[in-house]
KELUM-145039 format. One record per atom (N, C-alpha, C): residue number from 1; residue in three letters; x, y, z. Coordinates in Angstrom, 3 decimals, padded with zeros to 6 digits. Example, Ala and Ser with C-alpha at 12.3 -4.5 7.8 and 13.67 -1.06 7.14 Angstrom:
REC     k     r          u          v          w
REC     1   ALA    013.190   -005.690    007.800
REC     1   ALA    012.300   -004.500    007.800
REC     1   ALA    013.200   -003.300    007.800
REC     2   SER    012.850   -002.250    007.080
REC     2   SER    013.670   -001.060    007.140
REC     2   SER    012.900    000.030    007.870
! end
This chain:
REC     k     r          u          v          w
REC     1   UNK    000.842   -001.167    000.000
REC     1   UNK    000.000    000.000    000.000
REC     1   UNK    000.894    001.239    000.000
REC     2   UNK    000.523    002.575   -000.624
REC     2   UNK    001.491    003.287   -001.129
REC     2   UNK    000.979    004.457    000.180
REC     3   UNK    001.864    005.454    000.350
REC     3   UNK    001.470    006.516    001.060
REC     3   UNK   -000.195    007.192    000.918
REC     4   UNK   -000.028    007.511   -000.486
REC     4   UNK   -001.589    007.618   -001.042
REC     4   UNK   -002.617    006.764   -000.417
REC     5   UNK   -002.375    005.716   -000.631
REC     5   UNK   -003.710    005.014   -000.321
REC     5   UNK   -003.562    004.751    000.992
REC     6   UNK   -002.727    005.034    001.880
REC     6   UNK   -002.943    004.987    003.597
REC     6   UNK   -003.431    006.034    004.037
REC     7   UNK   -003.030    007.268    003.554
REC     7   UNK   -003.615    008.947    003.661
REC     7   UNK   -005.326    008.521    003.452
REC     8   UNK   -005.504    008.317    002.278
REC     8   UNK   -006.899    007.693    002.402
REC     8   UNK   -007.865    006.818    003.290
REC     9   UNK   -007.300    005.680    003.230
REC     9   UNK   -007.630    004.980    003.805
REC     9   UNK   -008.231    005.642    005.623
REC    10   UNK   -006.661    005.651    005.911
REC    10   UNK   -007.227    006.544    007.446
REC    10   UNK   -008.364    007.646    007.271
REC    11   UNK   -008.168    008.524    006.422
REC    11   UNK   -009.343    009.845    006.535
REC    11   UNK   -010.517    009.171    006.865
REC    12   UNK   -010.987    008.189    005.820
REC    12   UNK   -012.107    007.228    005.730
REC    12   UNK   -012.200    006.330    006.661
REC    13   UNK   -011.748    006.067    007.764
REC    13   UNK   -011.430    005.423    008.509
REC    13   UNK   -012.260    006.348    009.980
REC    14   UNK   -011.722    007.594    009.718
REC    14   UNK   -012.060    008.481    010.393
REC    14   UNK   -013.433    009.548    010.173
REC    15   UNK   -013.940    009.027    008.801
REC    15   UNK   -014.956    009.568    008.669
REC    15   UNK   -014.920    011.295    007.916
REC    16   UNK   -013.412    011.911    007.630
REC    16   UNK   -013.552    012.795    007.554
REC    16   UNK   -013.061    013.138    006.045
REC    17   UNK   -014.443    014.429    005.702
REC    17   UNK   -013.885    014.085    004.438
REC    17   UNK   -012.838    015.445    003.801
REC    18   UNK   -012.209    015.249    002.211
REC    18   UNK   -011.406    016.080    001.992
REC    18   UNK   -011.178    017.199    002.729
REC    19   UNK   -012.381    018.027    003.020
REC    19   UNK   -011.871    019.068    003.273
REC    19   UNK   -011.788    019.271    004.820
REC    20   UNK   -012.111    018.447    005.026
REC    20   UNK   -012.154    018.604    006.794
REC    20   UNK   -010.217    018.654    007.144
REC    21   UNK   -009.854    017.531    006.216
REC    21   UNK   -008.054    017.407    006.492
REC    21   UNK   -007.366    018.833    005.737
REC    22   UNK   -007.999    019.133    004.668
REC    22   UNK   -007.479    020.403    004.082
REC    22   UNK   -007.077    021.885    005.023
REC    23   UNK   -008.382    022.026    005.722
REC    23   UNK   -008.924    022.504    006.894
REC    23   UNK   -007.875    022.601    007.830
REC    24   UNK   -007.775    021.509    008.665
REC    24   UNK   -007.388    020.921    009.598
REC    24   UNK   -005.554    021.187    009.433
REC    25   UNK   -005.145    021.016    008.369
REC    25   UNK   -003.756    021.423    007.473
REC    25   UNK   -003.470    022.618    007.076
REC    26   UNK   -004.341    023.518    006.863
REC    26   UNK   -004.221    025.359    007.102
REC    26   UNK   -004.376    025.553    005.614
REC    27   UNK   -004.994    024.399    004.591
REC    27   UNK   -005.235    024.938    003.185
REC    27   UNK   -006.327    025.183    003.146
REC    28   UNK   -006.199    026.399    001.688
REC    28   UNK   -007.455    026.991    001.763
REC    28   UNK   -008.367    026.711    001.208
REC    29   UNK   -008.384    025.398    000.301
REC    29   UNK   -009.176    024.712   -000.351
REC    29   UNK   -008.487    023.284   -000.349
REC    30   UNK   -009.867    022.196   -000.544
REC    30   UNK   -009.603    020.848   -000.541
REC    30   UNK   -008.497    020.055   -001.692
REC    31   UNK   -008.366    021.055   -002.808
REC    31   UNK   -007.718    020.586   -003.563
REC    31   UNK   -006.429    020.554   -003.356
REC    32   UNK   -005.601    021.076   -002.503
REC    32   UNK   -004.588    020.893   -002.063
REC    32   UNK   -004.033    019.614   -001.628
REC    33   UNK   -005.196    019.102   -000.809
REC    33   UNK   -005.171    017.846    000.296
REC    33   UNK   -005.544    017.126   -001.140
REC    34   UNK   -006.340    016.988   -001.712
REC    34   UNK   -006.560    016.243   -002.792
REC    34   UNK   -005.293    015.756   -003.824
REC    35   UNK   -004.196    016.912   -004.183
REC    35   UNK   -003.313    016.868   -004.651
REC    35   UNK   -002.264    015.868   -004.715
REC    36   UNK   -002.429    016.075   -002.721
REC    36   UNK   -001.321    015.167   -002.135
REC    36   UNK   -002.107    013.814   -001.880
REC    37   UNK   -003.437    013.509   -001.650
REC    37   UNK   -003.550    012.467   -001.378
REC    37   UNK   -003.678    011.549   -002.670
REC    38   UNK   -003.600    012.343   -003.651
REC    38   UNK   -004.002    011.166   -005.108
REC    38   UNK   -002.337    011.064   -005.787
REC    39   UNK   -000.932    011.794   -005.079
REC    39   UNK    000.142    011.892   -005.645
REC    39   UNK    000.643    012.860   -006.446
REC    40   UNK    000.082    013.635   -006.713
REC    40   UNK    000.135    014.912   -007.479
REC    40   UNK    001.626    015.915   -006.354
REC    41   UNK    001.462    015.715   -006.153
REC    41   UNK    001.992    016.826   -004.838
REC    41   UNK    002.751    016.229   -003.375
REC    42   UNK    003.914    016.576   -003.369
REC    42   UNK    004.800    016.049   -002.868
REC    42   UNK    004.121    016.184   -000.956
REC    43   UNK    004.067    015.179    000.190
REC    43   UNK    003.812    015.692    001.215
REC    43   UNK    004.747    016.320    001.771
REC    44   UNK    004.555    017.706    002.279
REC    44   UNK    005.856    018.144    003.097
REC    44   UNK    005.900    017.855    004.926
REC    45   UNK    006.996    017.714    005.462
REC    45   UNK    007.494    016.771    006.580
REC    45   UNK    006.135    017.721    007.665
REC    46   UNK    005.997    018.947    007.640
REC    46   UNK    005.493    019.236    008.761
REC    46   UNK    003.762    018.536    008.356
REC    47   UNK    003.245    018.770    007.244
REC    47   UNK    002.036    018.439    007.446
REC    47   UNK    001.883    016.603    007.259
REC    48   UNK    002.565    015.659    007.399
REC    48   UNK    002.846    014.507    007.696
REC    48   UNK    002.622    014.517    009.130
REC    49   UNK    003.600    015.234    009.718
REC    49   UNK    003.488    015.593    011.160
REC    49   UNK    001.903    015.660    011.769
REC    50   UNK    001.257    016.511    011.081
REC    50   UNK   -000.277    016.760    011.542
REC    50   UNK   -001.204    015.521    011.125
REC    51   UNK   -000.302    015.180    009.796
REC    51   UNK   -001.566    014.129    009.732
REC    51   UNK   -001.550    012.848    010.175
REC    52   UNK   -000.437    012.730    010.890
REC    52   UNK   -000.405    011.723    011.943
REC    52   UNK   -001.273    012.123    013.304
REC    53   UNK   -000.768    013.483    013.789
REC    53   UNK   -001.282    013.470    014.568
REC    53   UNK   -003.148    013.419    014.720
REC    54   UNK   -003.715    013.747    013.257
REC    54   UNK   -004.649    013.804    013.435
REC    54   UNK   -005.610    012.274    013.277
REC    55   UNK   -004.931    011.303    012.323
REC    55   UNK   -004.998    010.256    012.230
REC    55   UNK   -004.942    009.368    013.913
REC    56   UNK   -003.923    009.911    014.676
REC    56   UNK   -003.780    009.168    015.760
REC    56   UNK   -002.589    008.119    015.342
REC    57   UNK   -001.343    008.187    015.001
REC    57   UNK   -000.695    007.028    014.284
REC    57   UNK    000.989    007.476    014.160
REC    58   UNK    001.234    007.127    013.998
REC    58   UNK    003.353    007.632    013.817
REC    58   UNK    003.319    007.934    012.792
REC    59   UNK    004.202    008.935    012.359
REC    59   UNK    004.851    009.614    011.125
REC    59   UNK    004.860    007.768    010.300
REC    60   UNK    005.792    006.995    011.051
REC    60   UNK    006.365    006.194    010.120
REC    60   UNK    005.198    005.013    009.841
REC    61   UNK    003.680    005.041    010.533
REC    61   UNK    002.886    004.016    010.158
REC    61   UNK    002.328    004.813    008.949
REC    62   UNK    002.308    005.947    008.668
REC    62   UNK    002.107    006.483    007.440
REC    62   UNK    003.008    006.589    006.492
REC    63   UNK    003.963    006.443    006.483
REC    63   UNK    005.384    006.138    005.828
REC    63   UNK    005.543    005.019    005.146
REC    64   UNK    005.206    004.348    006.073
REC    64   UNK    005.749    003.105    005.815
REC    64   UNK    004.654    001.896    005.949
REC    65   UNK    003.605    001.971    006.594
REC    65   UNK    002.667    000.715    007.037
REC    65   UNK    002.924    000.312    007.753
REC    66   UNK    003.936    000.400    009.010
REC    66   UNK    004.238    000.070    010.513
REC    66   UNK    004.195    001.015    011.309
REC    67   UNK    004.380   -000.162    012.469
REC    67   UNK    003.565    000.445    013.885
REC    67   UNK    004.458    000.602    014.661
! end
């Protein structure tokens, strides 16, 4: 499973949709978060940071698929 589809996976997991993480990440529209979650757009280290934290999960179970 690729970064992409764990970014996903969790949101949906969590019930929340695009723009709630866009939001939540200080962009000003969903397409940003969209960008990065379909691969378009490189993630940068700090908002990894958040979206772990918001996920509930380690930088590296989003990284990587471990715990």
């Amino acid at each position: 499973m690729t970064l992409c589809q764990r970014l996903k996976r969790k949101r949906r997991e969590r019930r929340l949709r695009q723009e709630d993480v866009a939001q939540y990440l200080g962009f000003k529209s969903k397409n940003a978060y969209w960008s990065i979650e379909n691969g378009r757009t490189k993630l940068r280290v700090e908002h990894l940071q958040l979206l772990a934290q918001l996920f509930n999960v380690s930088t590296e179970e989003l990284l990587n698929g471990t715990y």
